[in-house]
Biopython code that builds the backbone (N, CA, C, O; Angstrom):
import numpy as np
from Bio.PDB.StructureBuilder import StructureBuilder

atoms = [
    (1, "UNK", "N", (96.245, 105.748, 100.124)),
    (1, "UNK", "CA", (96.163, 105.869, 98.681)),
    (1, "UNK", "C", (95.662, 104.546, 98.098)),
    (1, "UNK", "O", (96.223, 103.466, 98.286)),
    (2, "UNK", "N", (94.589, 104.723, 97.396)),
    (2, "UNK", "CA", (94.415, 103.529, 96.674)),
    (2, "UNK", "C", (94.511, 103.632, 94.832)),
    (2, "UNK", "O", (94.504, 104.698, 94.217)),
    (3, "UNK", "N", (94.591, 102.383, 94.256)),
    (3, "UNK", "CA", (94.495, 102.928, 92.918)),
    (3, "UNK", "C", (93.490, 102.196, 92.224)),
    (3, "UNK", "O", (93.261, 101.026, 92.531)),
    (4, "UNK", "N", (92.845, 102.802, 91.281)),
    (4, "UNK", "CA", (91.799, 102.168, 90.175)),
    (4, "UNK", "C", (92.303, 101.051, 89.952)),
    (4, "UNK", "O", (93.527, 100.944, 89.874)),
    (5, "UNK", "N", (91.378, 99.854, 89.783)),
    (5, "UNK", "CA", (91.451, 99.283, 89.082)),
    (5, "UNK", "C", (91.899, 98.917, 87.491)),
    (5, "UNK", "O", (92.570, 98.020, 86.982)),
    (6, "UNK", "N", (91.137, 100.143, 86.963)),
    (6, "UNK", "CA", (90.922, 100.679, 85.671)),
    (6, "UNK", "C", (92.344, 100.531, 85.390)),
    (6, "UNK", "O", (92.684, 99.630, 84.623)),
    (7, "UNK", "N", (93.198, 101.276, 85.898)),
    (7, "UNK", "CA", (94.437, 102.097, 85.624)),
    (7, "UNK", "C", (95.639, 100.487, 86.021)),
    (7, "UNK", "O", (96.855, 100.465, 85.826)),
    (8, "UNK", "N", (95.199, 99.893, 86.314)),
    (8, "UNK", "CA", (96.209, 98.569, 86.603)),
    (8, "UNK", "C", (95.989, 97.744, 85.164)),
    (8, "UNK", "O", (96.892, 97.585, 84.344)),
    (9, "UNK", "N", (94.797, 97.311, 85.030)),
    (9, "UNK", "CA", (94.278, 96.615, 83.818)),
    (9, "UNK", "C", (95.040, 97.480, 82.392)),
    (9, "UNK", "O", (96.024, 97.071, 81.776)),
    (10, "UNK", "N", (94.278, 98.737, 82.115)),
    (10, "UNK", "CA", (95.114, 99.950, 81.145)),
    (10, "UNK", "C", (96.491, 99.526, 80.865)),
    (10, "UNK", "O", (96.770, 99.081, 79.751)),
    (11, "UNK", "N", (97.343, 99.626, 81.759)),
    (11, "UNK", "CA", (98.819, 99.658, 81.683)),
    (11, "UNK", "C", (99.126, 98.130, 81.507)),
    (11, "UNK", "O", (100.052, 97.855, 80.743)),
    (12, "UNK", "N", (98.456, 97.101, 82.126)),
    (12, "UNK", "CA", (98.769, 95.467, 81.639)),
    (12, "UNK", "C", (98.040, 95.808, 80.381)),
    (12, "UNK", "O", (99.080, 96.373, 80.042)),
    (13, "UNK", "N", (97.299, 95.988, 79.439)),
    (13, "UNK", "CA", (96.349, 95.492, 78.232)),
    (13, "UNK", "C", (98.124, 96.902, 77.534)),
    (13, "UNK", "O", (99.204, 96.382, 77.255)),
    (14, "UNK", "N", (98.002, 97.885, 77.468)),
    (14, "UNK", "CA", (99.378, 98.621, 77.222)),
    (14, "UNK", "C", (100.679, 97.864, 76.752)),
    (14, "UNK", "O", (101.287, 98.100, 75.708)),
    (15, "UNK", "N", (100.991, 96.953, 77.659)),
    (15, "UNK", "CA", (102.292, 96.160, 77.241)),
    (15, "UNK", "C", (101.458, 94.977, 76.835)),
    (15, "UNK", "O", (101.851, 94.210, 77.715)),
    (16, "UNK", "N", (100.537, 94.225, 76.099)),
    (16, "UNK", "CA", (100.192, 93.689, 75.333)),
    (16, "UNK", "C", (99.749, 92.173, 76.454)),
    (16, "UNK", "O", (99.452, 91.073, 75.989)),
    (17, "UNK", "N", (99.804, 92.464, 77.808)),
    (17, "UNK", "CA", (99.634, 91.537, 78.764)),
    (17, "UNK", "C", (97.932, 90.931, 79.092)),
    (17, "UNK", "O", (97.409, 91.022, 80.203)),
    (18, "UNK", "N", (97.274, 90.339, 77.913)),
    (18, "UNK", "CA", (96.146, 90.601, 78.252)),
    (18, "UNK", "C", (95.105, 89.466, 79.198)),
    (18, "UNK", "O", (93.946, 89.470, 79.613)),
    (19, "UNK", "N", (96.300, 88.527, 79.241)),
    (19, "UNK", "CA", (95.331, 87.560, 80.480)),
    (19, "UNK", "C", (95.802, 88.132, 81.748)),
    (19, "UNK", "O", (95.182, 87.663, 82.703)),
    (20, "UNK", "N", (96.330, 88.640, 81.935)),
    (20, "UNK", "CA", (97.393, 89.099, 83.544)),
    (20, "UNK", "C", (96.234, 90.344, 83.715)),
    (20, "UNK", "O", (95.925, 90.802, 84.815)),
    (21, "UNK", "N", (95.676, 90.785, 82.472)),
    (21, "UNK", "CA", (95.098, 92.282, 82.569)),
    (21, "UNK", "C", (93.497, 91.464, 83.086)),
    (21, "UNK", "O", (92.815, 91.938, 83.995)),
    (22, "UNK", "N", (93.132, 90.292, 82.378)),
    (22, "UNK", "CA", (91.657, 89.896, 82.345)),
    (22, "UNK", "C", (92.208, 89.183, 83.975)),
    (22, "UNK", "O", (91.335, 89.357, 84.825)),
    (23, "UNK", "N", (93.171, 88.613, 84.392)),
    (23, "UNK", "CA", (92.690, 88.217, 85.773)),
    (23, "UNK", "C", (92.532, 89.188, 86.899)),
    (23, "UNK", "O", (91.867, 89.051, 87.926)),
    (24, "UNK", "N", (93.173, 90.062, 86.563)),
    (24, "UNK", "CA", (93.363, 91.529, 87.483)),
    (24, "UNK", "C", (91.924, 92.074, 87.795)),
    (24, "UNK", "O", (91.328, 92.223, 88.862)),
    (25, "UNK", "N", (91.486, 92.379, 86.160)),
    (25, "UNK", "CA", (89.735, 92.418, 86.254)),
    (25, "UNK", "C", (88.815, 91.414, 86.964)),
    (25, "UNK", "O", (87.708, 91.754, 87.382)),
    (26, "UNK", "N", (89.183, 90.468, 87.058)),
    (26, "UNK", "CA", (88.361, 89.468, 87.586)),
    (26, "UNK", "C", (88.522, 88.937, 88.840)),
    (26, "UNK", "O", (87.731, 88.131, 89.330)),
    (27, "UNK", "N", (89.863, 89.498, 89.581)),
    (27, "UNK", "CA", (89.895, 89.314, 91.007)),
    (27, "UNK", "C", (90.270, 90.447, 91.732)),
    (27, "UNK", "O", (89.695, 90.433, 92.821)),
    (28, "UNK", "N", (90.853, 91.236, 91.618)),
    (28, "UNK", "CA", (91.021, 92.615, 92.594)),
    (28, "UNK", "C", (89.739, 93.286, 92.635)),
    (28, "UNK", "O", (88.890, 92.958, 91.806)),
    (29, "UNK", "N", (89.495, 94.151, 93.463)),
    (29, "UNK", "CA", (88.275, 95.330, 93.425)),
    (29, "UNK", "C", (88.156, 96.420, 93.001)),
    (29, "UNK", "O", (88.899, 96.295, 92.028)),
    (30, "UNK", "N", (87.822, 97.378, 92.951)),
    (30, "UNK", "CA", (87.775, 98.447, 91.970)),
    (30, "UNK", "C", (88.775, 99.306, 92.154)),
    (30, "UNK", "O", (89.443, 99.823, 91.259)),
    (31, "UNK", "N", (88.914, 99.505, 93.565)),
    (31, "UNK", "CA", (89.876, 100.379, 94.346)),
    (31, "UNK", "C", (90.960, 99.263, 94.599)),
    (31, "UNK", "O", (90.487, 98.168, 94.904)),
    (32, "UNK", "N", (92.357, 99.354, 94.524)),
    (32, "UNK", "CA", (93.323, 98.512, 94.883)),
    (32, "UNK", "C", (94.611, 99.184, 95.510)),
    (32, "UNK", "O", (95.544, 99.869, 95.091)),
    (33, "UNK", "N", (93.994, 98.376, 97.355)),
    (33, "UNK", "CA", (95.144, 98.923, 98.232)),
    (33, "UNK", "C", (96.393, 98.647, 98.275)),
    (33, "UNK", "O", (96.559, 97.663, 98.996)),
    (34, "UNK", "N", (97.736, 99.197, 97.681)),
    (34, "UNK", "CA", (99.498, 98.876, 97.173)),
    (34, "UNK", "C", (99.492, 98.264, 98.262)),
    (34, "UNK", "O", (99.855, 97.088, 98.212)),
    (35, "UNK", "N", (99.055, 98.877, 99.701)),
    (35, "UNK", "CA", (99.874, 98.039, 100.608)),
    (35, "UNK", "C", (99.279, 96.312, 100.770)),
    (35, "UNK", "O", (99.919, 95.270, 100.912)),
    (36, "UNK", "N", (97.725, 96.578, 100.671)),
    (36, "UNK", "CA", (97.348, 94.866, 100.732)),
    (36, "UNK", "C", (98.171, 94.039, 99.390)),
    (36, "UNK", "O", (98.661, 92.911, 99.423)),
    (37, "UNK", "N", (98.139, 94.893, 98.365)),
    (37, "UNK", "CA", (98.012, 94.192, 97.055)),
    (37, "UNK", "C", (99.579, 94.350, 96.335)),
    (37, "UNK", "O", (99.843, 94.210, 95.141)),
    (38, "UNK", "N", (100.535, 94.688, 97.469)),
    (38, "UNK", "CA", (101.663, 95.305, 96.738)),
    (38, "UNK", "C", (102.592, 93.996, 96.054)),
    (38, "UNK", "O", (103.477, 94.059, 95.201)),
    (39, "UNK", "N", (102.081, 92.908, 96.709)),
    (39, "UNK", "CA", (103.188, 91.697, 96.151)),
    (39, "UNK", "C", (102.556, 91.628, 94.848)),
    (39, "UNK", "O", (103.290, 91.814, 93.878)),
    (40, "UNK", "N", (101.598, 91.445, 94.695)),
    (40, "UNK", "CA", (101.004, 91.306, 93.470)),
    (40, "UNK", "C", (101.197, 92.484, 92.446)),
    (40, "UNK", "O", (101.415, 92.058, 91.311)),
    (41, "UNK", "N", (101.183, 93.291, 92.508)),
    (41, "UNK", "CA", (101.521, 94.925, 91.816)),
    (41, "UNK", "C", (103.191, 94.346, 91.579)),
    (41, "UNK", "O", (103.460, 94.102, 90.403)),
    (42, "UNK", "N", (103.935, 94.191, 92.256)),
    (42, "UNK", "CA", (105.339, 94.014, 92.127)),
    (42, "UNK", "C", (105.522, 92.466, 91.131)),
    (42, "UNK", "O", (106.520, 92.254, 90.442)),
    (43, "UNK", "N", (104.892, 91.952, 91.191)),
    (43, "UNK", "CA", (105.078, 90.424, 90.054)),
    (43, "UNK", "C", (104.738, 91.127, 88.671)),
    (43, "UNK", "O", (105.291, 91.097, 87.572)),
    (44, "UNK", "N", (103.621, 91.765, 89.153)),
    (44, "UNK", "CA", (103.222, 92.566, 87.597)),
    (44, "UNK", "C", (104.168, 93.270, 87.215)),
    (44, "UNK", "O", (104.277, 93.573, 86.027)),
    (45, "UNK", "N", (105.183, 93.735, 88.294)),
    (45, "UNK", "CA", (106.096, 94.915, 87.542)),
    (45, "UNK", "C", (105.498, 96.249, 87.247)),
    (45, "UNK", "O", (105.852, 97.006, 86.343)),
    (46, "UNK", "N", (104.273, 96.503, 88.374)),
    (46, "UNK", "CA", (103.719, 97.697, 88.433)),
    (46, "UNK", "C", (104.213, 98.684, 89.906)),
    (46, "UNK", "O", (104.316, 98.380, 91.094)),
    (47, "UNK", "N", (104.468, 100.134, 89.048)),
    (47, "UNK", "CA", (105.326, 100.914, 90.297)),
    (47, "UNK", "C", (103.526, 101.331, 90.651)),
    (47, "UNK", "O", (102.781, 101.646, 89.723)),
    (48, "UNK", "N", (103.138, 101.277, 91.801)),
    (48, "UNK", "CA", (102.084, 102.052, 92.612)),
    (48, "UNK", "C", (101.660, 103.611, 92.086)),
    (48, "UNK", "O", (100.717, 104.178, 91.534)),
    (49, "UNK", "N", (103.045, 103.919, 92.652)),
    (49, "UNK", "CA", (103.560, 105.386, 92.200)),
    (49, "UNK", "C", (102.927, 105.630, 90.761)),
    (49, "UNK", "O", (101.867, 106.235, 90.598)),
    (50, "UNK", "N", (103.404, 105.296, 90.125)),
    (50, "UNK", "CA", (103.220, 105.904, 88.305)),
    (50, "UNK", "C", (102.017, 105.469, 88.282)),
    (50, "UNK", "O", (101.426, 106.298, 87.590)),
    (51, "UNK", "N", (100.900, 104.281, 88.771)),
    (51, "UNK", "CA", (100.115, 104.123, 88.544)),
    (51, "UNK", "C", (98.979, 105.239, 89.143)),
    (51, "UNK", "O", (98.045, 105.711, 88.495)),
    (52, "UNK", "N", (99.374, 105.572, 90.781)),
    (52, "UNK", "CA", (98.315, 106.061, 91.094)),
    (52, "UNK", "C", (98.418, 107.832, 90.273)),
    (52, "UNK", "O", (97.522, 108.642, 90.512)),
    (53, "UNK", "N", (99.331, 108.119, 89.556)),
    (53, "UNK", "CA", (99.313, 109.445, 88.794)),
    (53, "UNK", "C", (99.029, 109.275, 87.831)),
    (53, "UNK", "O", (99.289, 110.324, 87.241)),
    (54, "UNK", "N", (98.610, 108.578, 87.143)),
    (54, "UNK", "CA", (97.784, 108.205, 85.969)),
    (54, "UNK", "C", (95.988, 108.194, 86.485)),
    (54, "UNK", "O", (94.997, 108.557, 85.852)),
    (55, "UNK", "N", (96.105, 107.668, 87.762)),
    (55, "UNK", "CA", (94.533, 107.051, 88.302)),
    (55, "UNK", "C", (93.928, 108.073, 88.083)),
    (55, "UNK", "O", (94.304, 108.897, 88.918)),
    (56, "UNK", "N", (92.727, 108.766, 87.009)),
    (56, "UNK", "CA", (92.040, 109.886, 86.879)),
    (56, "UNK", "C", (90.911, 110.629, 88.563)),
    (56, "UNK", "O", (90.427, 111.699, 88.933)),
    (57, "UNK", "N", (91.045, 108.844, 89.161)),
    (57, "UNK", "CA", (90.162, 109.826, 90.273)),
    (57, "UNK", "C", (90.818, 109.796, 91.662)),
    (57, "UNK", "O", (90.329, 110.440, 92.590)),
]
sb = StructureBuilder()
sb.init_structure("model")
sb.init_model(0)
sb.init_chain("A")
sb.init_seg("    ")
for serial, (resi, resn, name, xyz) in enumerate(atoms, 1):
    if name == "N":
        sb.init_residue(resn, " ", resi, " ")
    sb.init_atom(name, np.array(xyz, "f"), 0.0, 1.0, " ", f" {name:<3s}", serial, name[0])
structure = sb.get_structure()
């Protein structure tokens, strides 16, 4: 499972987080693997889960 990018940035710019959202854009890849990227998803305080059911694709 991977998740959008899109959908990580969305939910940081959402809670009003918008440099955490602009570095996210500017260093992860489009597709973002929980398991490579899960420490980082977890500092953010992002569940994988809820994200990748939001991910439209």
């Amino acid at each position: 499972m991977t998740i959008s990018k899109t959908a990580v940035v969305a939910a940081l710019r959402e809670r009003g987080q918008h440099s955490r959202a602009d570095f996210v854009d500017r260093e992860l890849p489009d597709r973002i693997d929980p398991t490579h990227h899960g420490g980082l998803l977890a500092t953010l305080r992002l569940d994988p889960s809820e994200l990748a059911e939001a991910d439209p694709a």
